[in-house]
LUMVEXVO-71970 format. One record per residue (C-alpha): residue in three letters; x, y, z. Coordinates in steps of 0.02 Angstrom, whole numbers, plus 50000, padded with zeros to 5 digits. Layout:
N
AlaXYZ
...
This chain:
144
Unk500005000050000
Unk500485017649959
Unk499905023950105
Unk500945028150273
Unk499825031650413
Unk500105038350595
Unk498935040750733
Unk499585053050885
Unk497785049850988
Unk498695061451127
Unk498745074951036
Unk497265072450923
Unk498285072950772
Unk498255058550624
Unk499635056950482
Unk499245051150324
Unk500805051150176
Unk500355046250004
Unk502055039449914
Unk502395025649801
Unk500995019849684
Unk499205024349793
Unk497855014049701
Unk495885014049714
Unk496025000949820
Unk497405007949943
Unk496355023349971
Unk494855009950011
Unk495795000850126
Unk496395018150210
Unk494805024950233
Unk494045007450309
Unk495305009150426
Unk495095028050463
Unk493105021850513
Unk493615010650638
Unk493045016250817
Unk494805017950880
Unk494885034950791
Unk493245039850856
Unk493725054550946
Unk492935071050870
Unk493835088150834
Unk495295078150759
Unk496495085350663
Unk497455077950505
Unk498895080150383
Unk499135071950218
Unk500675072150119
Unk500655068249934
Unk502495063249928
Unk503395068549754
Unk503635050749707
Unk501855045849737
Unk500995038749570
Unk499185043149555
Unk498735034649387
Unk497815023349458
Unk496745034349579
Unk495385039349517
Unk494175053049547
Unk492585043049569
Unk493685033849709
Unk494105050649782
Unk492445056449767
Unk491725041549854
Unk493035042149988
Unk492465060050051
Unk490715054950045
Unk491135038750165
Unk492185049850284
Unk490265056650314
Unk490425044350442
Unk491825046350543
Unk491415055050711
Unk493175061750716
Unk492915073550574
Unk491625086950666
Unk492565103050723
Unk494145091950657
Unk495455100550519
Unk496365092650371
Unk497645100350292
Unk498415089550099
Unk500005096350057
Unk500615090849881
Unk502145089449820
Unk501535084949633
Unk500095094549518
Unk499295079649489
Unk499055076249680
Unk498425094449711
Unk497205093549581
Unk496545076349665
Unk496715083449826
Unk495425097449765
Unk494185085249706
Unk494365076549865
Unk494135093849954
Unk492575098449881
Unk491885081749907
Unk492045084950091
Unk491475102050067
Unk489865096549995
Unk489695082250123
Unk489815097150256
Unk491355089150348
Unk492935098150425
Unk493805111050370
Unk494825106150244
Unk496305116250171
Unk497465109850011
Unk499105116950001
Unk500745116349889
Unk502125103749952
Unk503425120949978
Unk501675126650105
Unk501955111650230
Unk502495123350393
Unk500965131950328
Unk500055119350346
Unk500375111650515
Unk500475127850578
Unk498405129750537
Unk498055112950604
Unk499135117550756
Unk500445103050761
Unk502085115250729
Unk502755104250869
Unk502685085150767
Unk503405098250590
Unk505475089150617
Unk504635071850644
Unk503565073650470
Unk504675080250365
Unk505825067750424
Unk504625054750375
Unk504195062550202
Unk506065063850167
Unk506145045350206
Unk504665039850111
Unk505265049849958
Unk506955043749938
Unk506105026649945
């Protein structure tokens, strides 16, 4: 799977990088996982990485699409932020669709940024303090 995923349930805070080849059914799996009651704790906030060497061609938007809509029922998405910081065009455009799919769903608030925006974005979510720790990962998972 193309999908590295951290929870820090003290602090609220879930980690989600996207490197490698990320397939329909990777996100599926992901987002099964996500729903489990474990993670159930509302207000969350999240951080996805679309690493640089992350292959999206076989993602598609109808999975993305469907994957917001599911996230309808995670608990841990009311009053909870996600920020997707991509390091590739193709992953901000997805990242979009997958935005707006939330949007419309009426979930968290969800902000996409470019992959040079990523102390940007955990400064909005308000994890500065995990920033050495993830781009450490990232770094790792890139050069992968």
């Amino acid at each position: 799977m193309g999908i590295y995923f951290e929870n820090f349930s003290e602090q609220n805070f879930m980690l989600a990088v996207l490197h490698d080849s990320v397939t329909d059914d990777d996100l599926d799996a992901h987002i099964t996982r996500l729903l489990k009651p474990e993670y159930d704790q509302p207000g969350k906030t999240g951080l996805c990485v679309v690493c640089k060497n992350a292959s999206t061609k076989k993602l598609s938007s109808r999975a993305l699409i469907s994957a917001g809509k599911r996230m309808k029922q995670a608990t841990f998405r009311q009053k909870g932020k996600l920020a997707i910081v991509s390091n590739t065009t193709v992953g901000f455009g997805l990242a979009k669709i997958y935005q707006i799919a939330t949007e419309v769903a009426g979930l968290d608030e969800t902000r996409v940024l470019r992959g040079n925006e990523l102390d940007t974005a955990m400064q909005w979510i308000g994890v500065s303090d995990f920033s050495s720790e993830v781009k450490h990962k990232v770094d790792q998972l890139e050069s992968e």
